[in-house]
KEVOKOL-801683 format. One line per field, with one value per residue (C-alpha): x, y, z. Coordinates in steps of 0.25 Angstrom, whole numbers. Example, Ala and Ser with C-alpha at 12.3 -4.5 7.8 and 13.67 -1.06 7.14 Angstrom:
2
X: c(49,55)
Y: c(-18,-4)
Z: c(31,29)
This chain:
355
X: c(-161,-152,-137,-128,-113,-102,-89,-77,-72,-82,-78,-64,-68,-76,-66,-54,-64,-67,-52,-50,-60,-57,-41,-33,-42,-46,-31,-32,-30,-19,-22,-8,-10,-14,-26,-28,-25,-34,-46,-44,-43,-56,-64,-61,-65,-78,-82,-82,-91,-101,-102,-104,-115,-121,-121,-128,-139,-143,-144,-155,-163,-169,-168,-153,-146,-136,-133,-129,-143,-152,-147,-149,-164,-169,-164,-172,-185,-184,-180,-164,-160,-164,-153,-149,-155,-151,-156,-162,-165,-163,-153,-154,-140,-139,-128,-124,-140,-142,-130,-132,-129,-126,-133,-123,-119,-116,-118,-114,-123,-118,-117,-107,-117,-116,-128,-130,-138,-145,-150,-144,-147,-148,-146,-158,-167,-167,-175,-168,-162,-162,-151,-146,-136,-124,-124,-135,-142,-148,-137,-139,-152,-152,-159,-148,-151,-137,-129,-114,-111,-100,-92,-91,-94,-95,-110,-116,-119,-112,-122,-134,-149,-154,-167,-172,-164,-171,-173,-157,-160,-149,-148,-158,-151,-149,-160,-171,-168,-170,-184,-189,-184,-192,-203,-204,-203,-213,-223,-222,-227,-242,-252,-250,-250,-247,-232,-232,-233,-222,-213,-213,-213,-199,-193,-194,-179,-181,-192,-189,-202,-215,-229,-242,-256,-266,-281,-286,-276,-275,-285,-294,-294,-287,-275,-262,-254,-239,-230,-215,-205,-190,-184,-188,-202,-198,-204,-195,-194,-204,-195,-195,-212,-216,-206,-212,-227,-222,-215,-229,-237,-228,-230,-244,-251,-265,-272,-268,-268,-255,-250,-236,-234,-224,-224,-226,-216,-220,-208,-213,-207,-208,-208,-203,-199,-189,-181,-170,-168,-154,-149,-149,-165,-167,-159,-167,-181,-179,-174,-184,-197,-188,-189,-203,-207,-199,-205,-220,-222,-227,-238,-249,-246,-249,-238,-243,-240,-237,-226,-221,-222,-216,-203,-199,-199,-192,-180,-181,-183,-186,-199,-204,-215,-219,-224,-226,-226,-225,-228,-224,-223,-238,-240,-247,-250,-245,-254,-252,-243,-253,-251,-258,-254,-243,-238,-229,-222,-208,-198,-192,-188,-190,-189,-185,-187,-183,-196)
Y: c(-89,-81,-80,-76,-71,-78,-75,-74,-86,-94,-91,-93,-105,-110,-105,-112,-126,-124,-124,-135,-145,-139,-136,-143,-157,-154,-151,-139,-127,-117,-103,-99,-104,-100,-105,-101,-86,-88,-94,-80,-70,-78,-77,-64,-60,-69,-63,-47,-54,-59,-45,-39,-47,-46,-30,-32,-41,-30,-18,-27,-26,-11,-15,-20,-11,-3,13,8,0,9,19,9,5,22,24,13,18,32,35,38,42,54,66,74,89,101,108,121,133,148,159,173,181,196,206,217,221,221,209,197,184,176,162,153,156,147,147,136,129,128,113,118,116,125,132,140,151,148,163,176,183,198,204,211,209,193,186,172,164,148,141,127,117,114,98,92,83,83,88,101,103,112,121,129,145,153,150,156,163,153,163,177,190,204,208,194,190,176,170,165,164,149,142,130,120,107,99,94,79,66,57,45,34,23,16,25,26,10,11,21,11,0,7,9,-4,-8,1,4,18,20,31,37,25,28,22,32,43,38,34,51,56,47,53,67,70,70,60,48,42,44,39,41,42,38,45,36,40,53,64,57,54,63,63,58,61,57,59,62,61,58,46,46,50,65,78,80,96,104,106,90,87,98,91,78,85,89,79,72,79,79,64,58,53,58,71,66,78,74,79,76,80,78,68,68,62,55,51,38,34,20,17,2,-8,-17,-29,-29,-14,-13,-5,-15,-19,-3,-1,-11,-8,8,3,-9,3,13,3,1,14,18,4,8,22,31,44,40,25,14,6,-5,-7,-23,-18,-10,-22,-31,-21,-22,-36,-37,-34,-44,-35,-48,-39,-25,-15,-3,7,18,23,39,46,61,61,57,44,33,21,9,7,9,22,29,39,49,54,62,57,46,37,38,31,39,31,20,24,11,5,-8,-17)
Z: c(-181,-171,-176,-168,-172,-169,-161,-167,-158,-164,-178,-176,-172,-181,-194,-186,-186,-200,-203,-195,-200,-215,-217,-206,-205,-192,-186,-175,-182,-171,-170,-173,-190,-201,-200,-186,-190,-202,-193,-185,-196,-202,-190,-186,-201,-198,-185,-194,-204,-193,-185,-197,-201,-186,-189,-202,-195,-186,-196,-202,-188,-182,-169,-170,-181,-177,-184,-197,-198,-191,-202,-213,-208,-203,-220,-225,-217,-216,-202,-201,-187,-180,-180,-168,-169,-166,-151,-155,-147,-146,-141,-137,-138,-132,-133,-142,-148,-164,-163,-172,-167,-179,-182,-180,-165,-156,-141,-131,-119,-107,-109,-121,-133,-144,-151,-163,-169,-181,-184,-182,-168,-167,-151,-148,-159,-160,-150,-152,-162,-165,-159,-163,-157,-165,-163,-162,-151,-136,-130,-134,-127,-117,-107,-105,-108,-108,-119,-120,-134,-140,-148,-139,-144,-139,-144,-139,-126,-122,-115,-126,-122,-127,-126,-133,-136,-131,-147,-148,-151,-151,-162,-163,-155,-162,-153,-155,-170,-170,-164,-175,-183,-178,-177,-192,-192,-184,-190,-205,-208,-208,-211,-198,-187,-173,-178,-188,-179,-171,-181,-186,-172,-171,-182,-176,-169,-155,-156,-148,-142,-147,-147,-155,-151,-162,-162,-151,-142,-146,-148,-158,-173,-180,-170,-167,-153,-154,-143,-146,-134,-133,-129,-116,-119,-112,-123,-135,-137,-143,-156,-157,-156,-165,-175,-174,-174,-186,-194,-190,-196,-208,-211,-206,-218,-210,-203,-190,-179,-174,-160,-157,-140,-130,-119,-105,-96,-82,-74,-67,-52,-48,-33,-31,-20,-24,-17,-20,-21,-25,-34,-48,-47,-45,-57,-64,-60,-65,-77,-80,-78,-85,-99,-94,-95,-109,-114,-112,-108,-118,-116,-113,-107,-96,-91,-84,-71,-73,-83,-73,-63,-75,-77,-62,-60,-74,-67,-56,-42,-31,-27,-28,-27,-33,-25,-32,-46,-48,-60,-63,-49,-46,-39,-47,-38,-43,-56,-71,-77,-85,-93,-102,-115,-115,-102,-100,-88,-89,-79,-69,-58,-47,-33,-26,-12,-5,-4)
């Protein structure tokens, strides 16, 4: 049974005919009274009550829980949100020879992200020293090779040699937390099922998409292949892989030969004819083969021409036609999107003409 909550118009109300059938012997009640006031304090009171229980009622469900309830269910089963991590890397400092660069000392990005040195650096006789953000998170990522010296000093050369620092992960979002939630859910733990695989390759920082290949699929018995990706199914860093590899290995309850590996990206380019080509039915094409993609893609997978065909004429063009479908830039005729382990099809774009 649905249950919808009311407004607070329609509590007033009903508190105000309540008081009318029951105190004033069904005499109009006026809103400048006591009673009036009273039917207005009460409702207003009412109408917490009610948002407060439509709050409750959605902690009790995954997939509608906000913060306080993902919390509450990650507790219960043992998967808390993923932190942010640190982006790590390397720094070379020249100057004064036989000077130590103590650990501790902080250079800036050109993007004005500050580092530090977790070990002590000698000039000359050191070759490099281990290098970490101060805050945590993606942005500080960076390809970025000159670093400026943050506090100045005489034996030190301002501009700092760096390298490396690619594994700076964000926060779980909320969403993606919720989907490891659910699949829990879905598929209690096992003795090493292909949701078993995927559920510990998730819980590796930096992990956001994943997908596991049984024996069959693989290289045999006795093997398991899991692909780990991010959320876009683009490589995660080599720091993050060997991770999950690891933790892996850790927990499967059998002798598996587990290979954890990158992914592949293929960007994929549709050729359509539209009528009518304006600008919204573009807009709503890309995006409509864009959810396809992300919905059914994965290393290794066919998306089916008919559901391609099925996700244009979702959105309601009067005619179209594709023309052409490109993937990582070789021509594909109009057919199936095939691809091999680790490959994937990804969306890239639509290029559009009048038909």
């Amino acid at each position: 049974m649905s249950w919808t909550r009311p407004t607070i118009n329609q509590i007033y109300e009903r508190i105000r005919a309540d008081m009318v059938s029951r105190v004033t012997a069904d005499i109009p009640i006026p809103s400048v009274s006591m009673l009036g006031v009273l039917a207005i304090v009460f409702s207003g009171a009412a109408h917490l009550f009610y948002g407060f229980l439509e709050w409750v009622i959605q902690q009790v469900f995954v997939d509608t829980a906000t913060i306080e309830g993902l919390e509450r269910w990650g507790n219960i089963l043992g998967l808390p949100r993923k932190a942010a991590d640190f982006s790590t890397g390397t720094t070379i400092f020249t100057g004064t020879p036989g000077k130590t660069v103590i650990t501790g000392t902080v250079c800036t990005s050109g993007d004005g992200y500050e580092y530090e040195t977790t070990a002590d650096f000698i000039i000359g006789t050191t070759i490099s020293v281990a290098t970490t953000s101060l805050l945590a998170g993606s942005e500080y990522n960076t390809s970025e090779t000159a670093f400026e010296l943050s506090s100045p000093d005489p034996d030190i050369d301002t501009t700092v040699t760096a390298a490396g620092f690619s594994d700076g992960v964000d926060i779980e979002t909320l969403v993606a937390w919720a989907l490891r939630l659910l699949q829990r859910f879905r598929n209690p733990p096992s003795s090493g099922t292909v949701a078993d695989y995927e559920r510990w390759a998730l819980k590796v920082a930096g992990v956001d998409k994943t997908k596991c290949y049984p024996a069959e699929e693989w290289a045999g018995a006795g093997t398991v292949g899991v692909a780990v990706a991010e959320s876009d199914w683009t490589p995660v860093p080599g720091a993050t892989r060997t991770e999950a590899e690891d933790y892996i290995n850790s927990v499967k309850p059998i002798p598996a030969e587990v290979t954890v590996f990158d992914t592949v990206v293929l960007p994929t380019i549709y050729a359509i004819s539209i009528t009518p080509n304006t600008a919204v039915m573009r807009s709503a094409i890309g995006t409509a083969l864009d959810d396809l993609h992300k919905a059914e893609c994965y290393p290794g997978s066919t998306l089916l021409l008919s559901r391609i065909r099925a996700a244009i004429s979702s959105v309601g063009p009067d005619d179209y036609s594709i023309t052409g479908i490109t993937v990582d830039g070789a021509p594909i005729g109009i057919i199936n999107i095939i691809t091999v382990i680790p490959n994937i099809a990804i969306f890239d774009s639509v290029v559009f003409s009048a038909l």
